[in-house]
C-alpha positions, 0 to 999 in steps of 0.5 A: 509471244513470238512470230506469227508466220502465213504462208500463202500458196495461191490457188491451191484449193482443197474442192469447190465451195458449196455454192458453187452450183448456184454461183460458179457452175464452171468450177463444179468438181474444181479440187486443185490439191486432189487432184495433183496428189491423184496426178503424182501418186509416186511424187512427195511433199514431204513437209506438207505430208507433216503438217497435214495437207493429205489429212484435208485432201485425203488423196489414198493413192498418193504416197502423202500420208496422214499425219494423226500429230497434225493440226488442220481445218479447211477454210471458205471464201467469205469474198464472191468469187475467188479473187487473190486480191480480195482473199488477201484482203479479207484475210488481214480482217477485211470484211468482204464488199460485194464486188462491182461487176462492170465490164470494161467496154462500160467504162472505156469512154470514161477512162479515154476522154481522163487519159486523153484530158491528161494529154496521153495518146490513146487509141482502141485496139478492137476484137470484133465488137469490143476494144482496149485501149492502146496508149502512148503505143505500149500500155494496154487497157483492158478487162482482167481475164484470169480473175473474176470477169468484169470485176478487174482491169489490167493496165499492162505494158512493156517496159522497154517502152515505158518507166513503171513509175509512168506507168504508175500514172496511167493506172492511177487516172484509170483507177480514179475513173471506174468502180470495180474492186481492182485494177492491176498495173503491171508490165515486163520487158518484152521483146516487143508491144506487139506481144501484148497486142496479139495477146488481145482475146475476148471472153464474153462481155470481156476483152483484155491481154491474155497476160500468161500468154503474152509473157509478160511476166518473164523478164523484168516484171513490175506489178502494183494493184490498185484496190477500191474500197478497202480500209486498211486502217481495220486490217492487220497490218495497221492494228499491229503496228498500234502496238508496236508490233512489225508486220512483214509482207514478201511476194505478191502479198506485199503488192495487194496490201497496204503495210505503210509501218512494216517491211515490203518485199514487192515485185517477186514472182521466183517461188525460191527467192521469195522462200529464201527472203522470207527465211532471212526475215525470220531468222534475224527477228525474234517477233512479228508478223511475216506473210508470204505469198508463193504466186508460181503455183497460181500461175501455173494453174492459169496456164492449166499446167500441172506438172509447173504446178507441182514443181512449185510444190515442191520447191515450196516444201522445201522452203517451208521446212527450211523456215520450220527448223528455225521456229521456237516454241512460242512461233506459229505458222499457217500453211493456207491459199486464197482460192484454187485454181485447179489445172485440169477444170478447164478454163485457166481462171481460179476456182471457187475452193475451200482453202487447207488450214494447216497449223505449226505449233511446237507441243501441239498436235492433234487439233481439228479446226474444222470448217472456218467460215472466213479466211479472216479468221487468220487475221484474227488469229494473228491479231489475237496472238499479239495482243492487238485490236481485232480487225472487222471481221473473223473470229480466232482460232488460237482462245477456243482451240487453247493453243497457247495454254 
């Protein structure tokens, strides 16, 4: 065996789930990859174009090509929604809980009187009837408004005002004061406070910092998220490092899940830098686990910008075949997403999407994985492949489809 390599293009789905008529009606046609290719029929990828991505999406006006050699499946959501933190989690075997839907003016109360005990300065920034909470003058509290509303919050500052480890503090007596599946703790250096605070808006039952929006992410971005639930002892990771096998996690990945024995490279948003890290990683070892995340193409369909998107495409197929020219025979690579989000549906949240399934395997070619029911199935599949206990949940893909006769 060698290296098992997942490289996760967030947001980039292949057509709304099935389900999507009873559970999301707002992603009703939602097919962020489709879409793109229909978008720029004269652009190329030339290495996804390789590994089959047209064979899932079969755009005929793009100038992608099927590729008969390939090896492809789609993927579905198994989680509720089309969460990038519970799709990573479910990918490293996590068996998906059903979320906590709680919006934040829910827990407001709670959460103020724990920061206030705790000797912060709090105050309530409100939006008509509903408010966030302003702390210490430069963290702002708040429903998540890009992912699943009411089941996230966000604890984001600039970070001209505040150190992140401080920060870190914050969110911690946050997250030990409410039930929803996430809370995310991040800030940027920003040119002033004001901007997180002008970047209050409201959505339903939800208020938060629009993030895009006020730009946080730009400069100097810092980002840790805090899950509930979750068992990391059953996924991935762990059960690799039980038998000796290290896992390495770059990008947004490497902020979502816990890899307390392998290698983290947290805190990266540059599509190139992420793909040139990961590249060094896996040309200086010749076994492990290596699982990268490119999150520029998620956001750019927050910002329903499809040209961004593409864009990052672009780079990402580069990177990719930049790692492809250093794989051996006995390496793997899985080319995939967590959820869409498709830039032209019209709200800058994710979509509900099948997820593409391309696999890389020197000698084979040809191989239809079909329909998958979890993309716990990857974790599977990694697990299988070195030897390790199974996580709890999915099935592998590497015995049935005799990938490694």
């Amino acid at each position: 065996m060698g290296r098992f390599i997942v490289i996760v293009l967030d947001g980039f789905g292949v057509g709304a789930m099935d389900d999507v008529h009873e559970s999301r009606t707002k992603d009703i046609g939602a097919n962020t990859a489709y879409k793109l290719l229909a978008s720029y029929p004269n652009r190329d990828l030339p290495t996804l174009a390789l590994l089959g991505l047209n064979n899932v999406v079969d755009c005929n006006v793009s100038r992608l090509k099927q590729n008969p050699n390939a090896n492809t499946g789609t993927i579905n959501l198994k989680h509720q929604g089309c969460d990038t933190f519970a799709g990573h989690q479910e990918l490293m075997g996590t068996l998906p809980k059903l979320p906590r839907v709680n919006p934040f003016h829910n827990s407001i109360d709670t959460i103020q009187e724990s920061l206030e005990e705790a000797g912060y300065f709090v105050e309530r920034v409100k939006r008509g009837e509903l408010a966030v909470l302003l702390v210490e003058q430069c963290v702002v509290i708040g429903d998540n408004l890009e992912a699943e509303l009411g089941e996230v919050y966000n604890v984001a500052a600039d970070l001209n005002r505040i150190e992140f480890d401080s920060l870190l503090n914050i969110g911690r007596i946050v997250r030990a004061n409410n039930d929803v599946a996430r809370n995310i703790v991040f800030g940027g250096r920003l040119d002033a406070t004001e901007q997180l605070i002008d970047s209050i808006e409201v959505r339903g039952e939800c208020i938060g910092v629009n993030a895009p929006k006020s730009k946080v992410y730009e400069r100097g971005f810092q980002v840790a998220h805090l899950g509930y639930g979750v068992n990391h002892l059953v996924q991935v990771p762990h059960l690799l490092a039980n038998v000796d096998c290290e896992t390495v996690l770059v990008g947004k990945v490497a902020d979502i899940v816990e890899n307390n024995h392998g290698v983290s490279f947290k805190g990266l948003v540059d599509t190139e830098q992420i793909l040139s890290i990961a590249y060094q990683e896996i040309d200086k070892r010749k076994h492990g686990f290596i699982c990268i995340n490119v999150q520029e193409t998620d956001l750019s369909g927050h910002r329903q910008d499809p040209d961004s998107y593409w864009k990052v495409l672009e780079k990402s197929d580069v990177g990719i075949a930049k790692i492809m020219q250093v794989m051996n025979d006995e390496d793997v690579l899985v080319v995939t997403a967590d959820h869409g989000n498709d830039p032209y549906i019209g709200h800058g949240q994710h979509t509900r999407e099948k997820v593409p399934l391309l696999v890389h395997k020197n000698g084979i070619n040809g191989v239809c994985f079909s329909e998958r029911a979890t993309l716990a199935d990857i974790g599977a599949s990694v697990a299988e492949y070195f030897g390790a206990d199974l996580p709890e949940s999915g099935e592998s893909f590497i015995e049935p489809l005799k990938l490694f006769d």
